[in-house]
C-alpha positions as CSV (number, residue, x, y, z in Angstrom):
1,X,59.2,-208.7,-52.1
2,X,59.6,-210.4,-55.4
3,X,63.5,-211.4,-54.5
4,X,61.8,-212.6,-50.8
5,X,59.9,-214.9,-53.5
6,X,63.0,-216.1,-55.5
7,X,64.7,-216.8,-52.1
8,X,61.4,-219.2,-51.1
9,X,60.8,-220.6,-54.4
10,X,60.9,-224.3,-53.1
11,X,57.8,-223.3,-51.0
12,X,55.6,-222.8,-53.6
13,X,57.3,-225.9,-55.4
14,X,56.3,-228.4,-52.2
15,X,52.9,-227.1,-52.4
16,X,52.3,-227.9,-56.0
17,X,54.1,-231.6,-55.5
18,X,51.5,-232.3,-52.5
19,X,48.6,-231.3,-55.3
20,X,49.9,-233.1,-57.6
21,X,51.0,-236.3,-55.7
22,X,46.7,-235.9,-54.2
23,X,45.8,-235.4,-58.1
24,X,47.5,-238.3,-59.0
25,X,46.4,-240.7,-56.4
26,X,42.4,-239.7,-57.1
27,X,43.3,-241.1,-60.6
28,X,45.3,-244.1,-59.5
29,X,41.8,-245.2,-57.2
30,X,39.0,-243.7,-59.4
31,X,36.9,-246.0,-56.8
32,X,38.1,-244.5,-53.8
33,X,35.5,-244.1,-51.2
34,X,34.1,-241.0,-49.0
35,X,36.1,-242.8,-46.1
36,X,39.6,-242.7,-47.9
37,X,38.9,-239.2,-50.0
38,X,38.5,-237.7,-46.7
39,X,41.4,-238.5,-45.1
40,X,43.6,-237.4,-48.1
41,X,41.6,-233.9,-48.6
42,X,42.2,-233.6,-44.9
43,X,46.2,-233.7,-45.4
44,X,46.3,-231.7,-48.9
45,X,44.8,-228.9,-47.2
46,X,46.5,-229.2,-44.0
47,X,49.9,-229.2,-45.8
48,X,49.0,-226.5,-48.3
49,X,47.7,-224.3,-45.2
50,X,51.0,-224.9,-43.8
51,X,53.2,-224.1,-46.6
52,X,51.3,-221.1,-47.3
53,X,51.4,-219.9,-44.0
54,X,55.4,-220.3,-44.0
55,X,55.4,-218.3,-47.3
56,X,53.2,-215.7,-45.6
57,X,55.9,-215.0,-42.5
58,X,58.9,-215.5,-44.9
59,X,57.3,-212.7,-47.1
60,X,57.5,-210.1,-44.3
61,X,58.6,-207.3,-45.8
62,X,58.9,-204.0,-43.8
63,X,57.1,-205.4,-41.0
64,X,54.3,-206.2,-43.7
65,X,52.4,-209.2,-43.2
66,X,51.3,-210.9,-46.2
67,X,48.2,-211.3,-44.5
68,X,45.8,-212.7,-47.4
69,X,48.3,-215.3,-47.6
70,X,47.9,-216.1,-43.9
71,X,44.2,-215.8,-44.3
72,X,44.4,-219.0,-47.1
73,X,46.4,-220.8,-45.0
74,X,45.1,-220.4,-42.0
75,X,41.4,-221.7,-43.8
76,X,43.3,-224.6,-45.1
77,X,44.8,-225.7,-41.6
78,X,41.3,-225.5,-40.6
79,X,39.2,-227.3,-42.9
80,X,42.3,-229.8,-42.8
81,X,42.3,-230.6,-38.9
82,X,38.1,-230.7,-39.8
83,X,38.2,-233.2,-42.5
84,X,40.5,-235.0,-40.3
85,X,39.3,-234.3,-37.2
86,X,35.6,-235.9,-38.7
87,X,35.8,-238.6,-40.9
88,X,32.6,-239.6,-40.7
89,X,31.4,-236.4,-42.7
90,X,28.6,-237.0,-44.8
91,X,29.5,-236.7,-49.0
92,X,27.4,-233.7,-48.7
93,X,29.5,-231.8,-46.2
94,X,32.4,-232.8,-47.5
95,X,32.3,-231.7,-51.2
96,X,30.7,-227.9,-49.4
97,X,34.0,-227.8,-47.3
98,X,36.4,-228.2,-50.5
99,X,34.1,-225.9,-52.4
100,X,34.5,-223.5,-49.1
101,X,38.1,-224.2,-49.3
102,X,38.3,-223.9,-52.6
103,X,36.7,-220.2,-53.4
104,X,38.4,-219.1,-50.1
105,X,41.3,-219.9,-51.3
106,X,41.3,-218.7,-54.7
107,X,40.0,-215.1,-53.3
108,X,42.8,-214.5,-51.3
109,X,45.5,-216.1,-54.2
110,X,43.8,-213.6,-56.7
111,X,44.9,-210.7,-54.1
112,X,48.5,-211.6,-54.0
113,X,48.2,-211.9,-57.4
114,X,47.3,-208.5,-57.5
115,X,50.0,-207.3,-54.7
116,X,52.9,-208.7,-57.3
117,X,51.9,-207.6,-60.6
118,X,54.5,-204.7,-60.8
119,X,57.5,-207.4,-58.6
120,X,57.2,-210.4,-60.6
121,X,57.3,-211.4,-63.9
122,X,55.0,-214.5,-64.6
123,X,52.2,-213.1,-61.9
124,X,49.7,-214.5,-64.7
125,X,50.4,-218.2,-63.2
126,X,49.1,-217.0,-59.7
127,X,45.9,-215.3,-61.2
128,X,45.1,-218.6,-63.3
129,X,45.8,-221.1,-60.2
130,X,43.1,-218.9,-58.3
131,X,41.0,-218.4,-61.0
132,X,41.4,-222.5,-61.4
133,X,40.9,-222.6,-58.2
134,X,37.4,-220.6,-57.5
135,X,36.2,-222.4,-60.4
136,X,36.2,-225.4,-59.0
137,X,34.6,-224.4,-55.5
138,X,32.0,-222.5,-57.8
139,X,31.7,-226.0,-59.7
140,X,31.3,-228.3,-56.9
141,X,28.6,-225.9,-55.2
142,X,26.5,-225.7,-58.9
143,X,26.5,-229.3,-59.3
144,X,27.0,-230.9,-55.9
145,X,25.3,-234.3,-56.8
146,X,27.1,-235.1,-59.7
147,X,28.1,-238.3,-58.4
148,X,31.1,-239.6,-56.1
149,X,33.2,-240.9,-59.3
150,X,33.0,-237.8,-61.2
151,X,33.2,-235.6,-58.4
152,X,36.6,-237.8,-56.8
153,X,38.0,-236.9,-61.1
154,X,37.5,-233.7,-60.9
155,X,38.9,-232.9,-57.4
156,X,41.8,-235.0,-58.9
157,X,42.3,-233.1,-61.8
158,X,42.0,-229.7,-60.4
159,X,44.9,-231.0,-57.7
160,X,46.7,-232.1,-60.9
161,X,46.3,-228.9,-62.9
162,X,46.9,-226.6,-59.9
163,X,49.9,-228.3,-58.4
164,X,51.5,-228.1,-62.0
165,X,51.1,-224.7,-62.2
166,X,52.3,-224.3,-58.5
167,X,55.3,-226.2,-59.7
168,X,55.7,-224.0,-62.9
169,X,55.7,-220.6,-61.0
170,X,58.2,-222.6,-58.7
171,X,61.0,-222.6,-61.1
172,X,60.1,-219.5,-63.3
173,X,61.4,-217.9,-59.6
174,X,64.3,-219.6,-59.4
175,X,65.2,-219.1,-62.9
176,X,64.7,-215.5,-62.2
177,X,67.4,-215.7,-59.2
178,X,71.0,-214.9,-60.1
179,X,73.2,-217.3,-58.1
180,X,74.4,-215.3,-55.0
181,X,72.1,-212.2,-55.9
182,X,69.6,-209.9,-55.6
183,X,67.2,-209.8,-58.1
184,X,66.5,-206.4,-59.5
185,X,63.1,-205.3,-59.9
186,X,61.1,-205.3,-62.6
187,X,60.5,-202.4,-65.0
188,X,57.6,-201.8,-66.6
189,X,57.6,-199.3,-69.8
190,X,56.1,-195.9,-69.4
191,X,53.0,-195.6,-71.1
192,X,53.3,-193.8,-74.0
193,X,51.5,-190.7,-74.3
């Protein structure tokens, strides 16, 4: 599993360059409107669903689907082709589908978390970008009328901060990966007794 990861490292990479190239455009127009926000949410989650899918049949080990990562990306592809599909969504039901996106996603990134703890070194990236990430969902459902601007910053900087951290894990794995090799698993001490 964890060399399956090394080997697809630049998967994880795109995904954090398409949050942080959204991230970085909500900054760039701070005065972007429902009508342009949509749009762009609508392809972020589209193209992380995709790329998480990809990662989720490139993981197969043993005939074992990954299927919490096929979950999340199958949720983003939806709420995607939605936001996409609707552009004439209301502020309202457009901040509750990236909050439903959102604490979705960070569920089922919290259970591969969990899956890799004893195959990868640097699983605490994955626990923090889903932690990061259901924050966010949790945020925007507590304080859904906290006004477009600030709500358009904080989508932005969430992207920013996640897609960093994507990018991070990225090329921690493909540090980890000997040219040509396998990479040997990880050992974890006995506990002492």
């Amino acid at each position: 599993m964890f060399n399956l990861m090394t080997q697809n490292w630049w998967a994880i990479a795109l995904r954090g360059l398409v949050a942080v190239l959204f991230g970085i455009t909500a900054f760039m127009w701070p005065g972007i409107t429902l009508w342009m926000l949509a749009p762009l949410f609508g392809v972020y989650a589209l193209i992380n669903g995709i790329f998480a899918v990809i990662e989720a049949f490139r993981r197969d080990v043993s005939r074992e689907r990954w299927w919490a990562l096929l979950f999340e990306g199958g949720a983003g592809i939806v709420i995607g082709i939605a936001t996409l599909t609707w552009p004439g969504l209301t502020a309202m039901v457009l901040l509750y589908l990236i909050a439903f996106w959102a604490i979705v996603t960070g569920v089922f990134e919290i259970i591969t978390a969990i899956r890799l703890r004893h195959e990868i070194r640097g699983e605490w990236m994955m626990a923090l970008i889903a932690i990061l990430t259901m924050a966010f969902g949790f945020f925007l459902v507590a304080f859904p009328v906290s006004g477009a601007l600030s709500v358009i910053l904080i989508i932005g900087a969430f992207a920013f901060a996640t897609g960093a951290l994507m990018i991070a894990l990225a090329f921690k794995l493909r540090s980890l990966r000997p040219p040509g090799g396998e990479v040997p698993p990880v050992r974890h001490a006995a506990p002492s007794h």
